[in-house]
MIVEXRO-849888 format. One record per residue: residue number from 1; residue in three letters; x, y, z negated of N, C-alpha, C, O, CB in turn. Coordinates in steps of 0.02 Angstrom, whole numbers. Each point is the difference from the previous one (the first is absolute). Glycine has a CB too. Layout:
(NUM, "ALA", (X, Y, Z), (X, Y, Z), (X, Y, Z), (X, Y, Z), (X, Y, Z))
...
//
This chain:
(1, "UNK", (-929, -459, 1342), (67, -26, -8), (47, 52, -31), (37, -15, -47), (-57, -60, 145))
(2, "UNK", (17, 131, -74), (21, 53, -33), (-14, 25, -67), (46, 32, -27), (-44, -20, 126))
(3, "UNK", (-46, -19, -124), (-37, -4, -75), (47, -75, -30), (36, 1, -50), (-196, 58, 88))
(4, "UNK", (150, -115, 4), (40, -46, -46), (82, 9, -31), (27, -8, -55), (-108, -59, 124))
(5, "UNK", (100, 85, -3), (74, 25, 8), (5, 60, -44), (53, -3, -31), (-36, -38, 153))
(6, "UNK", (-46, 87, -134), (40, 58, -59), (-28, -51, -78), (38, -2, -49), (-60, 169, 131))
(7, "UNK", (-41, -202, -83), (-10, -47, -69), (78, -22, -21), (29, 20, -50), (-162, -79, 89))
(8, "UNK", (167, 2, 21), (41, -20, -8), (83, 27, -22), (48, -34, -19), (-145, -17, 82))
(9, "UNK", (94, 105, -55), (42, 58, -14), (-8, 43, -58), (46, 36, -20), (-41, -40, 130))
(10, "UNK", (-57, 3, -136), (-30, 41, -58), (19, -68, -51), (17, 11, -58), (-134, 86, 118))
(11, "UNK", (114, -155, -39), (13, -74, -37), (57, 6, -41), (10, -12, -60), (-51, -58, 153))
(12, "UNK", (83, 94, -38), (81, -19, -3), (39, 61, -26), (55, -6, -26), (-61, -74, 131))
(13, "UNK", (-29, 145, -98), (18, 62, -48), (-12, -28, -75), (37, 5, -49), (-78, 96, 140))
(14, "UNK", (-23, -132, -85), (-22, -1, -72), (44, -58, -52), (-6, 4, -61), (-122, 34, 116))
(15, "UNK", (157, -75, -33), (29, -45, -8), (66, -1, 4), (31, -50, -19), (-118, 18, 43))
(16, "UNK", (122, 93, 4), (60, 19, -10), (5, 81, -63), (45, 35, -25), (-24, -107, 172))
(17, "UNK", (-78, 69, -146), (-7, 45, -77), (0, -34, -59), (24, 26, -50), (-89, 47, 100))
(18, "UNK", (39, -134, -50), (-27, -31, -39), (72, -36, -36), (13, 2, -60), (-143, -10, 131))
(19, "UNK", (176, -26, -14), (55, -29, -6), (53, 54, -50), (20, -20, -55), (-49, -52, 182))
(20, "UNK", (49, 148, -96), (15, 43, -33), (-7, 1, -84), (45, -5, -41), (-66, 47, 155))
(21, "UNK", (-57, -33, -125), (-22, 10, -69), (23, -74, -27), (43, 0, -44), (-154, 95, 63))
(22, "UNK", (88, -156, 2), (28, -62, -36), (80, 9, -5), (27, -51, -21), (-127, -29, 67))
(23, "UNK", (133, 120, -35), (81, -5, 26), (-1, 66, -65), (49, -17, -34), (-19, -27, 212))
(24, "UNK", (-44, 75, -194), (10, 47, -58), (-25, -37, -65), (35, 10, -49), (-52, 99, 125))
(25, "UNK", (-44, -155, -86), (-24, -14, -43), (72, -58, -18), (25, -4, -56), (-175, 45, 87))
(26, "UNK", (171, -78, 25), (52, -82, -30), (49, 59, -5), (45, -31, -28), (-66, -120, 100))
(27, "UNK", (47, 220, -64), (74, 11, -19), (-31, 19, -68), (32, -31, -43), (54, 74, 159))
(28, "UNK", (-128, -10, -142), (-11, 40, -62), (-7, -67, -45), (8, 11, -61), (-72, 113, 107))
(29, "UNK", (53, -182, -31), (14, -56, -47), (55, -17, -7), (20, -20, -54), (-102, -16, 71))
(30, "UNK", (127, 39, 43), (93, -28, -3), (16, 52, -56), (-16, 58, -14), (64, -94, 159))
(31, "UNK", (6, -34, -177), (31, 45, -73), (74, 46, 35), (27, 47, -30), (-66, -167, -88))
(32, "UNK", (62, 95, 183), (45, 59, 14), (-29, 67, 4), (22, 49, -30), (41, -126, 87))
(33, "UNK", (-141, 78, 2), (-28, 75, -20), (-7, 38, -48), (20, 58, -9), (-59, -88, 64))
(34, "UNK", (-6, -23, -100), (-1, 22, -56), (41, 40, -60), (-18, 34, -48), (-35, -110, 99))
(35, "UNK", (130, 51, -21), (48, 23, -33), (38, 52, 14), (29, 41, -36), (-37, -130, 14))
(36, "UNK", (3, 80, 100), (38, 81, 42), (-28, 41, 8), (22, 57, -8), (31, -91, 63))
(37, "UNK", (-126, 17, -30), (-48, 52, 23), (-54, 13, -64), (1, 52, -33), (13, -93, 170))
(38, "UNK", (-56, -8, -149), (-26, 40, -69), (5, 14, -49), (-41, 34, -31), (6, -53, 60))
(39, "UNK", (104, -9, -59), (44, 11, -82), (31, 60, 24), (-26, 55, -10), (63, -183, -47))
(40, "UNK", (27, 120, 93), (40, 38, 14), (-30, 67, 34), (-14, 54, -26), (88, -157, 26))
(41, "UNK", (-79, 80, 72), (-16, 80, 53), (-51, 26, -33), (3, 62, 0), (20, -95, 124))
(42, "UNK", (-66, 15, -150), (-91, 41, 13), (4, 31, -58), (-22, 57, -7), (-68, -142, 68))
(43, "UNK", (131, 34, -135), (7, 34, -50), (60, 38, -28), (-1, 56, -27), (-75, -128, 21))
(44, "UNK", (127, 33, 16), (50, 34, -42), (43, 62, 57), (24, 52, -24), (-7, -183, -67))
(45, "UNK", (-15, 118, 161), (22, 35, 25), (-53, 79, 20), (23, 57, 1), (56, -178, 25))
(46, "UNK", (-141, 104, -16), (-35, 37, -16), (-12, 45, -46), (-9, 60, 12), (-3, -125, 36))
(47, "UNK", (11, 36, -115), (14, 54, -58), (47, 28, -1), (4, 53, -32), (-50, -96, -26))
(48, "UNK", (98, 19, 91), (87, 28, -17), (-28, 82, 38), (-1, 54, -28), (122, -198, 51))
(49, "UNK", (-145, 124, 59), (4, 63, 19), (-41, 49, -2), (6, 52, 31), (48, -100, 16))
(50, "UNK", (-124, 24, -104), (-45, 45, -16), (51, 47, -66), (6, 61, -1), (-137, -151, 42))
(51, "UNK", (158, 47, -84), (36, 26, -23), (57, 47, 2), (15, 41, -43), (-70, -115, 29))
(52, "UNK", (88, 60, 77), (56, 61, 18), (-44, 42, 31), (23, 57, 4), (90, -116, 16))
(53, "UNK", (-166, 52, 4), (-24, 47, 24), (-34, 44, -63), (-23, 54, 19), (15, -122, 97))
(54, "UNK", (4, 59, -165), (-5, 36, -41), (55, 32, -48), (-19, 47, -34), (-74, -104, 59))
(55, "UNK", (136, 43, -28), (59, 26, -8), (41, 52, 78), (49, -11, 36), (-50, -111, -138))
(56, "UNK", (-60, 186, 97), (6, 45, 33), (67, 61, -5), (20, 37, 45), (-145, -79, -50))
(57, "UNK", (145, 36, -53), (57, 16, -27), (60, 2, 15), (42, 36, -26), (-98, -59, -21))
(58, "UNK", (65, -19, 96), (73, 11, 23), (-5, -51, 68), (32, -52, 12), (40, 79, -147))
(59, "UNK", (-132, 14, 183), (-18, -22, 73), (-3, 44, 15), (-29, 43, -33), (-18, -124, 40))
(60, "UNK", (83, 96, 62), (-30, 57, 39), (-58, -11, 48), (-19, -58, 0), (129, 98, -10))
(61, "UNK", (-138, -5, 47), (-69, -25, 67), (12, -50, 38), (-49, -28, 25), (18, 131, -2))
(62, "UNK", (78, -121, -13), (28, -67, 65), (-11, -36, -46), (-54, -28, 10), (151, 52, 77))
(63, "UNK", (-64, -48, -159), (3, -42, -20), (-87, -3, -48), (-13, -41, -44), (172, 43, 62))
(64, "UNK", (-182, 25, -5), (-69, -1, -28), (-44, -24, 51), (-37, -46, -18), (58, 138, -58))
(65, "UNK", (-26, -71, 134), (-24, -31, 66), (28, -88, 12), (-32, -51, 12), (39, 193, 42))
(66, "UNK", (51, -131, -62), (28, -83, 12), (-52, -36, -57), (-31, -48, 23), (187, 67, 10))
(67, "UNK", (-166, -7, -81), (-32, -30, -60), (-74, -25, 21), (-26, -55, 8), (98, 136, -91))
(68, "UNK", (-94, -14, 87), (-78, 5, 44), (-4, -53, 58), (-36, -49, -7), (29, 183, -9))
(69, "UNK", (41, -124, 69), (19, -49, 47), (-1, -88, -10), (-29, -46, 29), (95, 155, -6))
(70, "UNK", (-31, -105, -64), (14, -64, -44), (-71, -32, -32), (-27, -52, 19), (151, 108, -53))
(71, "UNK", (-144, -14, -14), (-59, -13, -44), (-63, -23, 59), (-39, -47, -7), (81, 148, -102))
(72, "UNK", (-40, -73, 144), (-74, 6, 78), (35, -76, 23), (-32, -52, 3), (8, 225, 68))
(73, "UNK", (86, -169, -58), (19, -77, 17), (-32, -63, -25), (-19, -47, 34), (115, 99, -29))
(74, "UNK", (-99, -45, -68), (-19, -48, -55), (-82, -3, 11), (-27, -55, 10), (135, 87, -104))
(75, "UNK", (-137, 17, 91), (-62, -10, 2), (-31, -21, 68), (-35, -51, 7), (40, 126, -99))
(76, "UNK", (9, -35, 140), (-18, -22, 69), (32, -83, -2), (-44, -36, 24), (51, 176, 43))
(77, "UNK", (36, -169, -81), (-5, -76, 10), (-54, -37, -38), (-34, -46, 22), (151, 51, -4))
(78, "UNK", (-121, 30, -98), (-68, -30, -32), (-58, -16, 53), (-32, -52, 10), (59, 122, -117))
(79, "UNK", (-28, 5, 144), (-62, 10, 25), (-3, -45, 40), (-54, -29, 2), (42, 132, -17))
(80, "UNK", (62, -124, 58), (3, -30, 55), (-23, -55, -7), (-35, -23, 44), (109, 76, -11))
(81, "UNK", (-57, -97, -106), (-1, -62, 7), (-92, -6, -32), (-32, -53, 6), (197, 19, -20))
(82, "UNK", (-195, 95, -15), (-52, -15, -15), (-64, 20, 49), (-60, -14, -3), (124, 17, -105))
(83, "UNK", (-25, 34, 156), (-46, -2, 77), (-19, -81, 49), (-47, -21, 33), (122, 155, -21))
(84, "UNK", (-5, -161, -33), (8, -58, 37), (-38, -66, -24), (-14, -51, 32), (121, 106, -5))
(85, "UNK", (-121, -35, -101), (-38, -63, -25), (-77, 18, -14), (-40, -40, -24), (152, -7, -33))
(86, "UNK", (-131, 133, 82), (-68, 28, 3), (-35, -42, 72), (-54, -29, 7), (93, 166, -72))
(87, "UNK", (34, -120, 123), (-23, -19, 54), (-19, -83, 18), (-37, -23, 43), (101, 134, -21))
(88, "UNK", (-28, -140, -67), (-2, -66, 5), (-69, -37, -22), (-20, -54, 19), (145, 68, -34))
(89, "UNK", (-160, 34, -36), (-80, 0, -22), (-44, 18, 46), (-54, -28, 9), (80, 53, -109))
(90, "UNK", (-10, 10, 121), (-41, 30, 47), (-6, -46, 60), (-54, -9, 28), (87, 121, -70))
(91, "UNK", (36, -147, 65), (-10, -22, 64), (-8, -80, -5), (8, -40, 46), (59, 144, 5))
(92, "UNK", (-83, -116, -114), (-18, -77, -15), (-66, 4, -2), (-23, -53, 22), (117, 14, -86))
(93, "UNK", (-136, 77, 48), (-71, 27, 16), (-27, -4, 52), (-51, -30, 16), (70, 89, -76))
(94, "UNK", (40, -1, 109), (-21, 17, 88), (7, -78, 32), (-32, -14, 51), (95, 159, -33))
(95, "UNK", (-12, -200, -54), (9, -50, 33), (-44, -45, -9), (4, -54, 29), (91, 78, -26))
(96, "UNK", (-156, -5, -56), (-41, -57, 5), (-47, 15, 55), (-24, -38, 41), (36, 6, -161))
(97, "UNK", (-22, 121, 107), (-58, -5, 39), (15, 17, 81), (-33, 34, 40), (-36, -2, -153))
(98, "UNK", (120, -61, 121), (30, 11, 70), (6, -95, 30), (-8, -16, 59), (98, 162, -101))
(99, "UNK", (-77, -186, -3), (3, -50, 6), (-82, -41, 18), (-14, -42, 43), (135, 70, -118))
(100, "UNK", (-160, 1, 29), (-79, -1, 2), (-25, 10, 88), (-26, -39, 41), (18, 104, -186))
(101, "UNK", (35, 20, 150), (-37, 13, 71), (42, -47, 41), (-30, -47, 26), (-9, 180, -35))
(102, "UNK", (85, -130, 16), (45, -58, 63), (-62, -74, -3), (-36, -4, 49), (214, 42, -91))
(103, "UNK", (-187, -89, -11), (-18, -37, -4), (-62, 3, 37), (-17, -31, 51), (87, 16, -137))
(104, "UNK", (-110, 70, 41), (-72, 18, 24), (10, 12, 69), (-44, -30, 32), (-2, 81, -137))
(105, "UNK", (92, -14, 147), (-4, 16, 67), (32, -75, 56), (-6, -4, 61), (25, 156, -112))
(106, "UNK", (9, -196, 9), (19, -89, 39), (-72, -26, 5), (-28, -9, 54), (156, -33, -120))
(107, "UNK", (-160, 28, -7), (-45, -41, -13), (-74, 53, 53), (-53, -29, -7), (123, -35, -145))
(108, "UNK", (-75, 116, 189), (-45, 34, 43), (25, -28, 71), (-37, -10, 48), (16, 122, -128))
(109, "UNK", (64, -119, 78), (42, -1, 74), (11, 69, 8), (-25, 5, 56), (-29, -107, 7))
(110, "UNK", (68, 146, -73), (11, 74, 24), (71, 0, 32), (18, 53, 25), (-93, 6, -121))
(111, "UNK", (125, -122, 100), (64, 13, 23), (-1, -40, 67), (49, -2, 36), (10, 20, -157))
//
């Protein structure tokens, strides 16, 4: 019973990962995302501050760090959102074969 009970929990992780990654894939189709977050933020604001950050010239260290700061901002959300739709592969996988053993362990009687 205890074997069934963490199945059933491993179910519902997997399936609240899964929900996540479908929830990044329908915003990256909305044309508002598309327009704030991948026209605008990822690109144009992005280059802006790869760009001042290269215009070293008339920054001092704070304001070169704020830049740095900034730039890691941008990417760590990339990252974020492409962890979330790695995990969502992954756990549509674990959910079959988690769905499999549950079945296989009803159809034994093991519960």
């Amino acid at each position: 019973m205890q074997e069934f009970d963490a199945i059933n929990e491993s179910i519902k992780q997997s399936k609240e990962i899964i929900e996540k990654a479908d929830a990044i894939v329908r915003l990256k189709s909305n044309a508002d995302f598309k327009l704030v977050i991948q026209d605008d933020y990822l690109k144009e604001y992005a280059a802006g501050l790869v760009y001042s950050k290269a215009r070293i010239y008339n920054q001092d260290d704070k304001q070169q760090k704020a830049l740095d700061g900034q730039i890691l901002g941008v990417g760590h959300f990339v990252q974020y959102l492409d962890m979330v739709l790695t995990a969502g592969v992954t756990a549509q996988t674990a959910l079959e074969d988690q769905e499999y053993e549950r079945t296989a362990m009803l159809q034994e009687g093991k519960i």
